[in-house]
C-alpha positions in Angstrom: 76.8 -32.7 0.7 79.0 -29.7 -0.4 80.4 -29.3 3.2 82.6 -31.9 4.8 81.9 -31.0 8.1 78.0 -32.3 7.4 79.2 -35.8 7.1 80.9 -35.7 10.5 78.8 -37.1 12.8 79.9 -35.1 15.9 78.5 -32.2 14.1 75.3 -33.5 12.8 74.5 -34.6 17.2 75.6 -31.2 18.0 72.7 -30.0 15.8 70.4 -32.6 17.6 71.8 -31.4 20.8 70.8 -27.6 19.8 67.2 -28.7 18.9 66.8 -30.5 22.4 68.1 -26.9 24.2 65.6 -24.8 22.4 63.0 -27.1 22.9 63.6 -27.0 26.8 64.4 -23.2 26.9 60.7 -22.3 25.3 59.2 -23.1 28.2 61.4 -20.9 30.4 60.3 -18.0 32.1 59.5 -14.7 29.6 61.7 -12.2 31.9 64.3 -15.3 31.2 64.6 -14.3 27.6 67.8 -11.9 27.3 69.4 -13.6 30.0 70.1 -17.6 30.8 67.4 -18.0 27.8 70.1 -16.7 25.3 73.1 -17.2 26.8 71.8 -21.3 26.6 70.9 -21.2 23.3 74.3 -18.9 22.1 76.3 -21.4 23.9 75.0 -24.3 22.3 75.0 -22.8 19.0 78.6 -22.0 19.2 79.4 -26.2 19.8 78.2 -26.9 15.7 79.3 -23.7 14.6 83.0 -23.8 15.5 82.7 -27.6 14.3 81.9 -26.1 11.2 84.0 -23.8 10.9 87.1 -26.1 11.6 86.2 -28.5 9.3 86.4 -26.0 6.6 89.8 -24.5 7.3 93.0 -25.7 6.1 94.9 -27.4 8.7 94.9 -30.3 11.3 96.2 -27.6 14.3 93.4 -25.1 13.0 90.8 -27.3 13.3 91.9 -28.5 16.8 91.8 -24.9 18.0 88.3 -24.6 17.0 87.2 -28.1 18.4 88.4 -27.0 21.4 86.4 -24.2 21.3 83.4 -26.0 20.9 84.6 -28.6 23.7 84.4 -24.9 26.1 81.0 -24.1 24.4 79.6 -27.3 26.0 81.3 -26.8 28.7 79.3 -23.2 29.3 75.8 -25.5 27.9 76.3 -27.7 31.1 77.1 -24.7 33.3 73.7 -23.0 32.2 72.1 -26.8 32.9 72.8 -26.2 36.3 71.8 -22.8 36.7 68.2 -23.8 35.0 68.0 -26.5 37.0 68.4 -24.9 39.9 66.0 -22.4 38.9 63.3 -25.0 38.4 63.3 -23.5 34.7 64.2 -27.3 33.6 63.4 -31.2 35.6 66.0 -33.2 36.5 64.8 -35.9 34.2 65.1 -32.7 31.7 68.3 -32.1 32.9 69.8 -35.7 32.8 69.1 -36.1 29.9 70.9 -33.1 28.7 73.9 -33.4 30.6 74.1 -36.9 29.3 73.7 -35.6 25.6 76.8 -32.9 26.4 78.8 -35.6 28.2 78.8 -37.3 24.8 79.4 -34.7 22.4 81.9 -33.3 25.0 83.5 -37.3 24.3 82.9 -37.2 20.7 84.7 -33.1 20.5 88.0 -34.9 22.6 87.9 -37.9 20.5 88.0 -36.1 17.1 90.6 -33.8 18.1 92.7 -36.7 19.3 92.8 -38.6 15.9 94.2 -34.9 14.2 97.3 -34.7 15.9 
């Protein structure tokens, strides 16, 4: 792999986690789609992409700033879990199980940043 950010394993869940929103969000409601539908699925992009784009830069600090960026981005996912649940969009077993996925990356985003400093 050419990228050392697709060995880290915090990254490669994030893009699990991604496939498990849009999977629940293509059920949601069609007026849904340029509102909680992409807000969801931009938030949840952000958490890989800003992994990603840490990994590649050139300093310990630098990379913090942009896992902490992605530790906010699933901050906003879990935010819009609660808003879709409450909407019925998503079921709570839908929802636990998200939440539960976001609880860990959220863990996994803390822990990495941790062992740079």
């Amino acid at each position: 792999m050419p990228f050392k950010f697709e060995n880290l394993l915090v990254w490669q869940r994030a893009i699990d986690f991604t496939d498990l929103v849009y999977d629940a969000s293509a059920k949601f409601p069609k007026d849904e789609l340029f509102n909680i539908t992409s807000q969801f699925k931009r938030a949840t992009t952000s958490i890989s992409l800003n992994i990603a784009e840490g990994a590649s830069g050139n300093s310990n600090p630098e990379f913090q700033r942009f896992l902490t960026y992605a530790g906010r981005s699933v901050a906003e996912v879990v935010n819009c879990l609660y808003i879709c649940r409450r909407r019925k969009f998503i079921s709570e077993e839908q929802f636990k199980l998200l939440y539960s996925k976001a609880e860990e990356l959220a863990k996994m985003i803390s822990g990495l940043s941790n062992s740079l400093k």
